[in-house]
C-alpha positions in Angstrom: 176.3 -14.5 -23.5 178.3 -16.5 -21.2 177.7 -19.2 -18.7 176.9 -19.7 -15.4 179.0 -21.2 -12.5 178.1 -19.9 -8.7 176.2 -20.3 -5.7 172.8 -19.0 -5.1 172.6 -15.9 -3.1 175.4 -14.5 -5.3 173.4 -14.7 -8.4 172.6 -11.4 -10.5 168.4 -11.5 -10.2 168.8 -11.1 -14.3 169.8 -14.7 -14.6 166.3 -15.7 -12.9 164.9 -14.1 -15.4 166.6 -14.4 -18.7 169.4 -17.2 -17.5 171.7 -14.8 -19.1 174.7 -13.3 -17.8 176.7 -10.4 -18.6 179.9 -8.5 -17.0 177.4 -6.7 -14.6 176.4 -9.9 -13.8 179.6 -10.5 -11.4 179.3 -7.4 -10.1 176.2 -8.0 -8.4 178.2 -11.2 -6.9 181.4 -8.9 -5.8 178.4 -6.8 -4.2 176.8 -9.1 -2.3 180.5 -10.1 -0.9 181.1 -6.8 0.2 177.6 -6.8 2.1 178.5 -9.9 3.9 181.8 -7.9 5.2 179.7 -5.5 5.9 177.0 -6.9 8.0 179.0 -10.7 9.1 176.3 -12.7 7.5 175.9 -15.4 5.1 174.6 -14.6 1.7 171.5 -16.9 2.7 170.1 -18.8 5.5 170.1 -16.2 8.6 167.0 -14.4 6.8 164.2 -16.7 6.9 162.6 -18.4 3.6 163.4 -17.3 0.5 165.7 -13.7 1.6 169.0 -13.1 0.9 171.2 -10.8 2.6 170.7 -8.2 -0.4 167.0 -8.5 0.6 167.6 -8.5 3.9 169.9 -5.4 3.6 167.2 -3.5 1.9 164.5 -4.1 4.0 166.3 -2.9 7.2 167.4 0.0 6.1 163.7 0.9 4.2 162.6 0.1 8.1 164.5 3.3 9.5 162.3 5.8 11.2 165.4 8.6 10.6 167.3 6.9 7.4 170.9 8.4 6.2 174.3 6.9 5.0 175.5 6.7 8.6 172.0 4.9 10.2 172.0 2.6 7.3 175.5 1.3 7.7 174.6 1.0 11.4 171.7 -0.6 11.4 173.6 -3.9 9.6 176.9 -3.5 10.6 178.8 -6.4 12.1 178.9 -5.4 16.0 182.4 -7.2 15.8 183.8 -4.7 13.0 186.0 -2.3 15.3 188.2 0.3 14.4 187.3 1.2 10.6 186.3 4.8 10.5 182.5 5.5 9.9 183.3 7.1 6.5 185.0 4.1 5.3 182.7 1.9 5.8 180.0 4.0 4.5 181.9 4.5 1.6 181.9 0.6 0.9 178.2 0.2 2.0 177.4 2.6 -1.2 180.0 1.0 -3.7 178.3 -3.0 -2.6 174.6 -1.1 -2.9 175.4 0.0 -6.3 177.1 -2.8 -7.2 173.6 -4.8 -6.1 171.4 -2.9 -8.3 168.3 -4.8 -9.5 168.8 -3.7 -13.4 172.1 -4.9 -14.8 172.6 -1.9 -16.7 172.1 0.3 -13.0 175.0 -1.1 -12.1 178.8 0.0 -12.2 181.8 -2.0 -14.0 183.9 -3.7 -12.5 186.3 -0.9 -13.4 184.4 1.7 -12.5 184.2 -0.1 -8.7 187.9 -0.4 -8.8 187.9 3.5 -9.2 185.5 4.3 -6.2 187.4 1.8 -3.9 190.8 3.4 -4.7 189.5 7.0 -4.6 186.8 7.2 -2.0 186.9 10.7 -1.4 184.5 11.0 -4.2 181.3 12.6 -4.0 179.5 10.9 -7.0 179.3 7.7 -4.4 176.1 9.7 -2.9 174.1 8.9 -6.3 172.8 5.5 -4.2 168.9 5.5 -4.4 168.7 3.5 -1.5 170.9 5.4 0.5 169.7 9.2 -0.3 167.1 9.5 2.1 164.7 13.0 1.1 165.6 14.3 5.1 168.5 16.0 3.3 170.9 14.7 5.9 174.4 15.5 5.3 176.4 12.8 4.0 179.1 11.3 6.9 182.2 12.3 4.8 181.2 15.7 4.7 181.9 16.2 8.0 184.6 18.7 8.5 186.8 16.1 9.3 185.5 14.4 12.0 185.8 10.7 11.5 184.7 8.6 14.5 185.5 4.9 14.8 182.7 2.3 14.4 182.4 1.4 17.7 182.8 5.0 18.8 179.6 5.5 16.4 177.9 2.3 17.6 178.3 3.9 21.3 176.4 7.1 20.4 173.4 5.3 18.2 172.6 2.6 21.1 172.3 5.8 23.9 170.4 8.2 20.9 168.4 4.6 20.4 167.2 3.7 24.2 166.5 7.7 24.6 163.7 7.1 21.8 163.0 4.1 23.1 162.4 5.5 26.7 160.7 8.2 25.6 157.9 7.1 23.9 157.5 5.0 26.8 156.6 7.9 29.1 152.6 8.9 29.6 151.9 12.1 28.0 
């Protein structure tokens, strides 16, 4: 068992519970860092009462009428992250939702994050609970290739968005 030194809204939920730490414990913490690159935000204060950004994260994407790897990212994305490809980012949106695992022992090691940053062609990264969605939707680096910029993929969700929108706004 080790101590405890850090701010809250980068504390493992174990240490609530147990006030015990372990390894997995700072990977939680290196997740929740990646999720405020990820969406711009503060690990706490921009959510309300008592929500983090993990929770916050979580609850958006739970929210998606159509969810995959691509409308997940999207949906929390910082609107001034321009020119990372789609896949890249999606790629580090699964390693920080892994690495924010509720159960400590759901989590990767450090080591094992290190490996899917480095290599993140690997397909194993679609083993996300949060982020398979049961539509079967193909993940975004399958994609023959094509690898649209953010904003390029910003661009397309806002118009596919206000065409939703819009129509279910129309009378029948």
């Amino acid at each position: 068992m080790s101590s405890i030194a850090g701010s809250y809204g980068y504390i493992a939920p174990e240490y609530a519970y147990t006030l015990k730490v372990d390894e997995k414990s700072d990977v939680y913490s290196f997740g929740v860092v990646l999720l405020e690159l990820i969406a711009g935000r503060k690990p706490v204060g921009e959510f309300g009462d008592g929500v983090d950004i993990v929770r916050w994260v979580k609850k958006t994407i739970s929210e998606l009428l159509h969810p995959s790897d691509a409308a997940s990212v999207l949906a929390v994305l910082d609107s001034r992250l321009n020119g990372y490809t789609l896949s890249g980012v999606v790629n580090l949106f699964k390693i920080a939702m892994l690495c924010i695992e509720e159960e400590s022992a759901a989590r990767p090691t450090m080591r094992e994050v290190v490996y899917m940053l480095n290599n993140p062609q690997l397909k194993a990264l679609g083993q996300s609970k949060v982020l398979t969605g049961s539509s079967g939707i193909q993940e975004a680096n399958e994609c023959d290739g094509y690898n649209p910029t953010i904003s390029a993929v910003q661009q397309i969700f806002m118009i596919e968005e206000k065409r939703s929108f819009n129509a279910s706004r129309s009378p029948d």
